[in-house]
C-alpha positions as CSV (number, residue, x, y, z in Angstrom):
1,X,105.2,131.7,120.5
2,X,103.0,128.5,119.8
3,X,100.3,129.8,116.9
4,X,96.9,128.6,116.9
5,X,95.9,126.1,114.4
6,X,93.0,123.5,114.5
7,X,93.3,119.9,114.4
8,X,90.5,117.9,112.5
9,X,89.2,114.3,113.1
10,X,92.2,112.5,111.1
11,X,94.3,114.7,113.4
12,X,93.4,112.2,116.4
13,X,96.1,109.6,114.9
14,X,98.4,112.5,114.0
15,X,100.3,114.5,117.0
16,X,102.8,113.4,119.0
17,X,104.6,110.0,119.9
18,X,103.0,108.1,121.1
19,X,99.6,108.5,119.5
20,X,98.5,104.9,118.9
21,X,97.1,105.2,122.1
22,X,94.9,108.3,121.8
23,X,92.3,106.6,119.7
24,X,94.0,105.2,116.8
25,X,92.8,103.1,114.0
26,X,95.3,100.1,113.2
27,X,95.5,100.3,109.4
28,X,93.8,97.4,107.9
29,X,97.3,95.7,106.7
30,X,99.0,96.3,110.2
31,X,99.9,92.4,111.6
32,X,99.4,91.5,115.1
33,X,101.5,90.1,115.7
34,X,108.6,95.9,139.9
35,X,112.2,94.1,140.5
36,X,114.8,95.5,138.0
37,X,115.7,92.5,135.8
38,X,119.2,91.8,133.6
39,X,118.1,91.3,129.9
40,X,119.7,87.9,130.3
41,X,117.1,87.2,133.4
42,X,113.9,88.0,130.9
43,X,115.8,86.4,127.8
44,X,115.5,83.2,129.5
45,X,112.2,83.7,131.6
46,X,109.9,85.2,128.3
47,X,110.0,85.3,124.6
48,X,110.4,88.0,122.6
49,X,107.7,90.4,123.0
50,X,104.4,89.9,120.8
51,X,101.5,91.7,120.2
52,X,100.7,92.6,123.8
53,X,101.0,95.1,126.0
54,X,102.5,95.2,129.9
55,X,103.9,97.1,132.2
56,X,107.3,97.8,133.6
57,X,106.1,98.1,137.3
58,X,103.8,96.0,138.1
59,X,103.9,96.5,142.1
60,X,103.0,100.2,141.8
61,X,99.4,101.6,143.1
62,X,97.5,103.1,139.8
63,X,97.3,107.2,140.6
64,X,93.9,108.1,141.2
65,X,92.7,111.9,140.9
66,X,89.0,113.6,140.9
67,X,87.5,114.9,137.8
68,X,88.5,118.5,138.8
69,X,91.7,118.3,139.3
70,X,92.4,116.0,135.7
71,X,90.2,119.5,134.3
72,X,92.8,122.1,136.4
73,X,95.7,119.7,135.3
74,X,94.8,119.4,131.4
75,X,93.7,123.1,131.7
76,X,97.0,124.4,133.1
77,X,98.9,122.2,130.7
78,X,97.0,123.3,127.6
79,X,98.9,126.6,126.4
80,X,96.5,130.5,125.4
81,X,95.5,130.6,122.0
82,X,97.8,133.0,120.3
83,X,97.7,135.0,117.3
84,X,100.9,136.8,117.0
85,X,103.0,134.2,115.8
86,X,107.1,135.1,116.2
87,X,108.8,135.8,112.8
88,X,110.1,133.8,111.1
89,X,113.9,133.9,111.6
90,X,113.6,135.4,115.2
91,X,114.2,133.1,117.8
92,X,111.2,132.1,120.4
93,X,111.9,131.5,123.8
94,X,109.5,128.0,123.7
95,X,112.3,126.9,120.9
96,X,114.5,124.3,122.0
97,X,117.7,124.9,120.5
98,X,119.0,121.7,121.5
99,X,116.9,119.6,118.8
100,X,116.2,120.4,115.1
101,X,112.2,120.0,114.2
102,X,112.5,117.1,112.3
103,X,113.2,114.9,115.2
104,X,109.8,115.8,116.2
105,X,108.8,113.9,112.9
106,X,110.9,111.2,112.6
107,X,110.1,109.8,116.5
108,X,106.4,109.5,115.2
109,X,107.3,107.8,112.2
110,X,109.3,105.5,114.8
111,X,106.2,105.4,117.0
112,X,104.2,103.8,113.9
113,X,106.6,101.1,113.8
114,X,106.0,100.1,116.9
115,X,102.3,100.5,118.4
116,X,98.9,100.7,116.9
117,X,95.7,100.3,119.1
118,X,92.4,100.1,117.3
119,X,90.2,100.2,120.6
120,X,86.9,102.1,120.4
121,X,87.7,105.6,121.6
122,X,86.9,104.9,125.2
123,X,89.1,106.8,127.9
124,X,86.9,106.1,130.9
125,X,86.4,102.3,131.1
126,X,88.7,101.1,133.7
127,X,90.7,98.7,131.1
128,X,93.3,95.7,132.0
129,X,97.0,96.0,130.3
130,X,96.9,92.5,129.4
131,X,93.4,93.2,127.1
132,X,95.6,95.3,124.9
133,X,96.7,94.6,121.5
134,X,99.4,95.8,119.2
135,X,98.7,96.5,115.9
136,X,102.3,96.4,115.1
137,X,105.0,94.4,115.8
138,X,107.0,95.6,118.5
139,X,110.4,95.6,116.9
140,X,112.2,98.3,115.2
141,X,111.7,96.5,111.3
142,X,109.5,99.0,109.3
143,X,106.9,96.6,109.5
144,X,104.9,100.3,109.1
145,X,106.7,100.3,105.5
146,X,107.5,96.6,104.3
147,X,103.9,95.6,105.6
148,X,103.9,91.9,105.2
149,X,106.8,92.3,102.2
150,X,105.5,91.2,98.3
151,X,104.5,88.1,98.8
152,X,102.1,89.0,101.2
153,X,100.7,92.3,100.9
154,X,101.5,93.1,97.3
155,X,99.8,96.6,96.7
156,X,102.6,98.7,98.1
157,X,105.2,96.7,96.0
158,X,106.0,97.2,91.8
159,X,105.1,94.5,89.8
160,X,108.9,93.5,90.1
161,X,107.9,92.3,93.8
162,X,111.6,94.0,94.8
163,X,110.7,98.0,94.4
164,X,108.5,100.1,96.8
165,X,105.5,101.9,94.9
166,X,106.2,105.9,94.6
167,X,104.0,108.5,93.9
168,X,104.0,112.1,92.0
169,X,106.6,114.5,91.7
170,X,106.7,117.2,93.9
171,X,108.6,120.8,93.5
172,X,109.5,123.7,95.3
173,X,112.9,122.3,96.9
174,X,116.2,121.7,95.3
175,X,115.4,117.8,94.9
176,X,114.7,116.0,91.4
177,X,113.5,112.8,93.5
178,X,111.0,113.9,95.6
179,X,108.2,112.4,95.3
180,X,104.6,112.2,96.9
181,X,103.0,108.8,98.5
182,X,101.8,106.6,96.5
183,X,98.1,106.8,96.2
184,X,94.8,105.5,94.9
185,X,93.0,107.4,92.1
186,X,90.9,108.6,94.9
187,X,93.9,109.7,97.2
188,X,94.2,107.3,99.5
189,X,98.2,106.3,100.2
190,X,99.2,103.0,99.1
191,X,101.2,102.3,102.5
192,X,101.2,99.7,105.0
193,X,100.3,102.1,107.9
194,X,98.2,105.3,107.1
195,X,98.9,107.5,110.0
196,X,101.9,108.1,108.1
197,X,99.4,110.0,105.7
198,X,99.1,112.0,108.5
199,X,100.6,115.7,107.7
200,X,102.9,116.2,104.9
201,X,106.2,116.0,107.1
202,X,105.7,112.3,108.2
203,X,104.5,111.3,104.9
204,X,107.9,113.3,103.5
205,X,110.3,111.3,105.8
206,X,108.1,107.4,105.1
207,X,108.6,109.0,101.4
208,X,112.5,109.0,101.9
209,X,112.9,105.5,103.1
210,X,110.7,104.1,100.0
211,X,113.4,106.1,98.0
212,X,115.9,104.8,100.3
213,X,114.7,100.8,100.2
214,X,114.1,101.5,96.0
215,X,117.9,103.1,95.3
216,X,119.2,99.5,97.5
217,X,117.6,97.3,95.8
218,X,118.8,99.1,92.7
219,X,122.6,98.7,94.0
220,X,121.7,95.9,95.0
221,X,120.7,94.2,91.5
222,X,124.2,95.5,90.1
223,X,126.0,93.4,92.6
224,X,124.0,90.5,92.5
225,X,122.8,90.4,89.2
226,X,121.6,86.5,89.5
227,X,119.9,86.9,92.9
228,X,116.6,86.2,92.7
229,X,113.6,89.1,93.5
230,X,112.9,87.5,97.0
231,X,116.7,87.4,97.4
232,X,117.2,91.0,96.5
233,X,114.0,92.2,98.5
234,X,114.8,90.2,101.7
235,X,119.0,92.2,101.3
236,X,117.5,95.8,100.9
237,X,115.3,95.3,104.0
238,X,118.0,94.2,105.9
239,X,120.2,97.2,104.9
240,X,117.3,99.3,105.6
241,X,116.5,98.5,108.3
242,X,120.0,98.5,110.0
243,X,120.4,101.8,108.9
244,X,117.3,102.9,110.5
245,X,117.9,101.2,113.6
246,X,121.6,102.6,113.9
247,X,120.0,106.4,113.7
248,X,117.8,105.6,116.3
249,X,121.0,104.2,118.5
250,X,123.6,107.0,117.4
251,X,121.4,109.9,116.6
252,X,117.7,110.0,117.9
253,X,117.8,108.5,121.3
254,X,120.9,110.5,122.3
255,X,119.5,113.9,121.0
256,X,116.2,113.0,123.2
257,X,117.1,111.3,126.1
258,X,120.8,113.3,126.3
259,X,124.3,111.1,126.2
260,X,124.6,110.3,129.7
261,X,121.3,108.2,129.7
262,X,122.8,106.5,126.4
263,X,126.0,105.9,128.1
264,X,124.3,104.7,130.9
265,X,122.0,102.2,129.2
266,X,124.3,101.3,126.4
267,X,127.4,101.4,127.2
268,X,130.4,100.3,125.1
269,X,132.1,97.3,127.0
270,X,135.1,95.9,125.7
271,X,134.6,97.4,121.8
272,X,130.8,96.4,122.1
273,X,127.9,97.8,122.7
274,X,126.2,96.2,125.5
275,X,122.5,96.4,127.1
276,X,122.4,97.6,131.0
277,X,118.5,97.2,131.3
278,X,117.7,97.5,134.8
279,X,114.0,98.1,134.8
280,X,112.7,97.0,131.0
281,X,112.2,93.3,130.5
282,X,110.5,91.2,127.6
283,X,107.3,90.0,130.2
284,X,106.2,93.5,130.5
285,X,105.9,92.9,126.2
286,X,105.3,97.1,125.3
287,X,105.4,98.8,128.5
288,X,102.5,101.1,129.2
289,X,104.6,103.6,131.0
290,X,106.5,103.9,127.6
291,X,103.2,104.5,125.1
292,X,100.8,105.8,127.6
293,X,103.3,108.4,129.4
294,X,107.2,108.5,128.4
295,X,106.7,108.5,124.4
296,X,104.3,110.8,124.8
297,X,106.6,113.8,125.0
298,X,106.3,114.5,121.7
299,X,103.2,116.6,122.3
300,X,105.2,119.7,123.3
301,X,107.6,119.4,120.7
302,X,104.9,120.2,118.2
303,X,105.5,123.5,116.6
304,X,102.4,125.7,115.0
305,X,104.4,126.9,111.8
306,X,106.6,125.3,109.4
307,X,108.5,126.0,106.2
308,X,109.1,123.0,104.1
309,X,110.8,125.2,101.2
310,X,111.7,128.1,100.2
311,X,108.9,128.8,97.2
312,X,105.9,129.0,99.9
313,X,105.1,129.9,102.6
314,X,104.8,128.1,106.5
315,X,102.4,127.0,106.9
316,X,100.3,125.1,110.2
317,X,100.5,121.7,110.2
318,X,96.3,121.5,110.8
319,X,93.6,124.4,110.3
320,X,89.7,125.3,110.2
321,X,90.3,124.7,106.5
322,X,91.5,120.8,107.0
323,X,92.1,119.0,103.9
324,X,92.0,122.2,101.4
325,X,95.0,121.7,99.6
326,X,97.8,124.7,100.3
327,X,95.8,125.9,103.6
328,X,97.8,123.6,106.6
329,X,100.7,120.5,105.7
330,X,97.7,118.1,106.9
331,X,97.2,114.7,105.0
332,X,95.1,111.7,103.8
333,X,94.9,114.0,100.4
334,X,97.2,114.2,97.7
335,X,100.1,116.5,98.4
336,X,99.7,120.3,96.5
337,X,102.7,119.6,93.5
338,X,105.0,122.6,94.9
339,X,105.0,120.9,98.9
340,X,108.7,119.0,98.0
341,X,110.8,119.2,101.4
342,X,113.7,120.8,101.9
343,X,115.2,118.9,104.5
344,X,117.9,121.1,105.5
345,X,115.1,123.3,107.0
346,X,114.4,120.4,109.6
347,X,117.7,118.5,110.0
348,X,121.6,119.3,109.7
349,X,122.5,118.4,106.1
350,X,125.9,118.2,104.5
351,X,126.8,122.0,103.0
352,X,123.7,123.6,104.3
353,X,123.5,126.1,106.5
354,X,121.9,125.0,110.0
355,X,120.6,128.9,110.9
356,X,117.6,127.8,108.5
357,X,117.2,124.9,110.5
358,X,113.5,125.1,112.4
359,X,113.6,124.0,115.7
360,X,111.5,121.9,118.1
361,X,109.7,123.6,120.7
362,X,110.7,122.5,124.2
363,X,109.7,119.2,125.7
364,X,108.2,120.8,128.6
365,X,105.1,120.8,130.6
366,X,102.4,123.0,128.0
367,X,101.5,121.9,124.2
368,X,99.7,123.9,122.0
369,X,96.2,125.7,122.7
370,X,95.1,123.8,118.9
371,X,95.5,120.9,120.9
372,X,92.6,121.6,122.4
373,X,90.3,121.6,119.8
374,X,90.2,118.0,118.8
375,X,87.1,117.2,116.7
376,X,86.6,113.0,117.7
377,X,85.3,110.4,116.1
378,X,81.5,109.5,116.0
379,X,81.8,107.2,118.1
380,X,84.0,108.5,120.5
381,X,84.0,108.9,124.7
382,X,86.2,111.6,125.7
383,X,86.6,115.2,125.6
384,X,88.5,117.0,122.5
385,X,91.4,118.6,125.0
386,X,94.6,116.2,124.3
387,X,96.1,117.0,127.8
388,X,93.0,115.9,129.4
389,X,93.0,112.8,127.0
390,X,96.4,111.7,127.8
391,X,95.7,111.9,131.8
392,X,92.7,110.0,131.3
393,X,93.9,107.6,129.7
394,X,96.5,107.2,132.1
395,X,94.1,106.9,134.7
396,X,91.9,103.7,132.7
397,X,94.9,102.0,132.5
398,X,96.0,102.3,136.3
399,X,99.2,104.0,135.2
400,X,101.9,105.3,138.8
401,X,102.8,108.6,139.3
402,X,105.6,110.0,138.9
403,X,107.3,109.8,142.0
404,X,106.1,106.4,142.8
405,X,108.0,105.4,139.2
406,X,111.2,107.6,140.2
407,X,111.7,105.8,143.4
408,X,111.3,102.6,142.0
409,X,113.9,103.5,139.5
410,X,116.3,104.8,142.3
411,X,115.9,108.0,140.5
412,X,116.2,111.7,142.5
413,X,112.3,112.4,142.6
414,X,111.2,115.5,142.1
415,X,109.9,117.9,144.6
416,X,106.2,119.3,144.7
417,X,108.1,122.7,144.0
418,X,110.1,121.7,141.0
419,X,106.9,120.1,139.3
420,X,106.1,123.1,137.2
421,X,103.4,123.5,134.9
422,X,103.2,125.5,132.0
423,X,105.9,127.4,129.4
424,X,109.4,126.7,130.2
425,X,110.8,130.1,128.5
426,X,112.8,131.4,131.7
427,X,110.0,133.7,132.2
428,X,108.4,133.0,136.0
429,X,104.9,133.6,135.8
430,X,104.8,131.2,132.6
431,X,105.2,128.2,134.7
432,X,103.6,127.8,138.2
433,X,103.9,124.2,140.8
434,X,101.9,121.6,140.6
435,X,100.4,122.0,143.5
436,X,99.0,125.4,142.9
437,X,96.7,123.4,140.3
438,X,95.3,121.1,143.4
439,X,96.2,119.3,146.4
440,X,95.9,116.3,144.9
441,X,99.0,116.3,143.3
442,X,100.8,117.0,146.1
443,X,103.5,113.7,146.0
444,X,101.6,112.2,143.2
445,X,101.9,114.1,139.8
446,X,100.6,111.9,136.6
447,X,103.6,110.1,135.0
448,X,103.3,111.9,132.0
449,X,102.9,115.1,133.5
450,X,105.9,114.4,135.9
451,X,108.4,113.2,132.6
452,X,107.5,116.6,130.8
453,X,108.1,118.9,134.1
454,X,111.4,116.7,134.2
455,X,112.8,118.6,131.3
456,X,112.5,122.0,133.1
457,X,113.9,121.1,136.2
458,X,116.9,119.7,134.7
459,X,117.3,122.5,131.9
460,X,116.6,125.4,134.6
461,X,117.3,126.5,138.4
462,X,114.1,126.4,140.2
463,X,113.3,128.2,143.5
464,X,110.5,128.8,145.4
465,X,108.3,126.8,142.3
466,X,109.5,129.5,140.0
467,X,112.4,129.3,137.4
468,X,115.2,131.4,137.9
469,X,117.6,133.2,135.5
470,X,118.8,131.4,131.9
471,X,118.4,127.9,130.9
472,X,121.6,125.8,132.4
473,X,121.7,122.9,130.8
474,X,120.7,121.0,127.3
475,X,116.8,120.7,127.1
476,X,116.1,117.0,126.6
477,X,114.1,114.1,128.6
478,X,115.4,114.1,132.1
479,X,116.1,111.0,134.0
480,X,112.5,108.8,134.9
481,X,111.4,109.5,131.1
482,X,114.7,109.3,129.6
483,X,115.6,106.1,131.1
484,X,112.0,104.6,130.7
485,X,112.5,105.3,126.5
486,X,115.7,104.6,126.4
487,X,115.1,101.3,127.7
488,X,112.2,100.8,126.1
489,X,114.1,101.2,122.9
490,X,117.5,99.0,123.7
491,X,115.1,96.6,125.3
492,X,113.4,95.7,122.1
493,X,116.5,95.7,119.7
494,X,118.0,93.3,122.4
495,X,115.4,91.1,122.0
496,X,115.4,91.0,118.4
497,X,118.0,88.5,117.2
498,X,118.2,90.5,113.7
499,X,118.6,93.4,115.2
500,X,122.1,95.5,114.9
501,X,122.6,95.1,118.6
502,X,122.9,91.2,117.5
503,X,123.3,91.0,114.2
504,X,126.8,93.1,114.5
505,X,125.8,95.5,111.6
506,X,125.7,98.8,113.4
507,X,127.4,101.7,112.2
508,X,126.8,105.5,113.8
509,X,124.5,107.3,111.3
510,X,122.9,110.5,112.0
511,X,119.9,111.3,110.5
512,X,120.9,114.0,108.0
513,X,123.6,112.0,106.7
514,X,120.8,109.1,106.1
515,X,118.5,111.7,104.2
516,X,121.7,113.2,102.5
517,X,122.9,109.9,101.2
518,X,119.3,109.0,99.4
519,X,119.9,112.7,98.1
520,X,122.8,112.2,96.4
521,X,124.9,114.5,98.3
């Protein structure tokens, strides 16, 4: 079950997709940069989305609730403290054994590529979309990496202008290369966004694609050998870059948002792939019902525990001791030397065996009890619970429920019955209707609230507002939230005339296989 562990103040930028929005500081280097339209429609009607944000459905009523019932709501949401953790090796019914952990991992270091909000930490203050500003651009091009490439932001660059800095060696796993983030000699990271200083797991995988950008360039050099530095920079980003993009298309998004929803907003037409956007569209810039609500399901993926090799021991990703080297896998410190990942312990890998392979926790309606405990900054205006921030936050911003989103989408909505809250483990009196919480949400759940309850009821049969028997079907996003990131997603590759939706550079590439090729394997 989930174990308790306490997050500190830099753990306000850390959990979950979606976090930009929680309070987040833009690192100082980051650039600024209701009708269901056809992506040609909002080619021709808007640019390609800047640094704004917008909203998908602009004809929807904001959801308004009462103090108490946000409290019930974040309360019910907000898993017991628990101090029995399950062994390791024994399988927990809150594991989704449908997605590996480090997808959990990898979608935040996605979610730093593509919003940062520096806002004071307000979640009261009615606030208008349009005030909003990204901190990143809203493309998928490891701005969050490259910063503003050599030229322009030269500290996270060699003094070659083509190579990435690195940082110390790390041990403990079978990998010669691994490497820590580059830092300052007081330990800050040398990188163009800090949250992905964050906890040792995101700063491993923003470590791999610095390996993965250097060992280009290298080949790179070989084949070119009179290509200038800019020339040779500006060819390894592109590589990158398409790579990363095509695990987002072939890998990530299908393993979150399941096949169907893939099939259904990228199809392949005539040998191509081909955008069907029917609700995303360039005006809306970075939809809120994406950052705010849909990308936020991250939160109960989080697991309390993990083992990042096999010389130590799991360890929480935050604690009471915060910063102590070797007590939790939290960041903004210098990585303990013997913290090297094994990364077949959080993806599939090519010859390892994928029993060792940790799994999410289920993307359901509960997150962590150590979510609760969120120490804020100084200057802050909200309470510590994360549940309670997110629906708050929902509320200043005006954001629809649920339902009213589904039936715009023409999407089955959800009864008040099959709205549960709480555990999805198959166990009945681990997850009770929404409804029970207050009357209040009777037809109106909080979008964010509705997209995690989706997952249950399309994993599980649901009578009566209680689950019944063994999980049915693959535990991913269910339709409002998977079509609202999937679109999301397509919607800004689309829009990007580099991208490999237009550039014709895609080629499937799952994950593993990325983080196996920098390995050598």
């Amino acid at each position: 079950m989930k174990s308790k562990f306490r997050l500190t103040i830099a753990s306000v930028l850390v959990i979950g997709l979606g976090s930009t929005l929680l309070g987040a500081t833009a690192p100082a280097s980051a650039k600024p940069a209701g009708a269901k339209p056809s992506i040609a429609k909002s080619a021709t009607s808007c640019a390609m989305p800047n640094n704004k944000y917008g909203r998908m459905f602009n004809n929807l009523p904001a959801a308004k609730y009462s103090s108490e019932a946000t409290s019930k709501l974040a309360s019910a949401i907000m898993a017991g403290p628990e101090t029995n953790p399950t062994p390791e090796g024994t399988l927990d019914a809150e594991e989704n054994t449908d997605i590996a952990a480090g997808y959990t991992y990898f979608g935040q270091f996605v979610d730093h590529d593509l919003t940062a909000d520096d806002r004071p930490n307000d979640l009261t203050t009615p606030t208008a979309v349009t005030s909003l500003v990204n901190g990143r651009t809203p493309q998928l091009d490891l701005d969050s990496v490259y910063g503003l490439g050599p030229k322009d932001t030269p500290q996270y660059y060699a003094a070659d202008a083509m190579h990435l800095l690195t940082g110390a060696t790390l041990t403990g796993a079978n990998d010669a290369g691994a490497t820590d983030l580059p830092r300052t000699a007081s330990g800050r990271a040398i990188i163009a966004d800090a949250r992905n200083d964050e906890n040792r797991i995101v700063a491993g995988i923003h470590s791999m694609f610095i390996r993965l950008h250097n060992q280009t360039v290298d080949r790179i050099r070989i084949q070119q050998p009179t290509a200038s530095a800019a020339q040779v920079f500006a060819m390894a980003r592109s590589r990158v870059t398409a790579q990363y993009q095509s695990v987002i298309v072939s890998d990530f998004l299908p393993t979150i948002v399941g096949k169907n929803t893939m099939n259904d907003v990228l199809p392949t037409v005539r040998g191509k792939l081909t955008p069907q956007l029917r609700f995303y569209t360039n005006c809306a810039q970075m939809p809120v019902e994406f950052s705010v609500a849909a990308y936020r399901f991250g939160h109960s993926m989080v697991r309390g525990l993990y083992r990042l090799n096999s010389t130590t021991e799991r360890l929480p990703v935050f604690s009471v001791d915060f910063m102590t080297p070797g007590s939790d896998l939290g960041g903004f410190s210098p990585s303990p030397s013997n913290l090297a990942i094994d990364w077949s312990l959080f993806i599939p890998m090519k010859g390892a065996s994928t029993k060792n392979v940790q799994l999410s926790y289920k993307m359901d309606a509960s997150i962590a009890n150590s979510l609760s405990l969120l120490p804020l900054p100084v200057s802050s205006a909200g309470p510590a619970d994360l549940a309670k921030r997110n629906l708050l936050r929902s509320q200043q911003l005006g954001l629809p429920s649920g339902q009213a989103v589904a039936k715009a989408m023409s999407l089955p909505v959800l009864s008040d019955a099959k709205i549960l809250i709480g555990k999805a483990t198959g166990d009945a009196t681990e997850a009770s209707p929404i409804t029970a919480i207050s009357s209040e949400y009777a037809g109106s759940t909080p979008l964010w609230a509705y997209i995690l309850a989706e997952g249950t009821a399309k994993s599980f049969k649901i009578s009566n507002g209680k689950i019944v028997g063994t999980q049915t079907a693959r535990f991913d996003l269910g339709p409002v939230g998977g079509h609202l990131v999937a679109e999301t997603f397509i919607g800004l590759l689309a829009s990007d005339a580099k991208s490999i939706l237009n550039s014709g550079s895609y080629q499937p590439l799952k994950l593993g296989r990325l983080f196996d090729n920098v390995l050598g394997h």
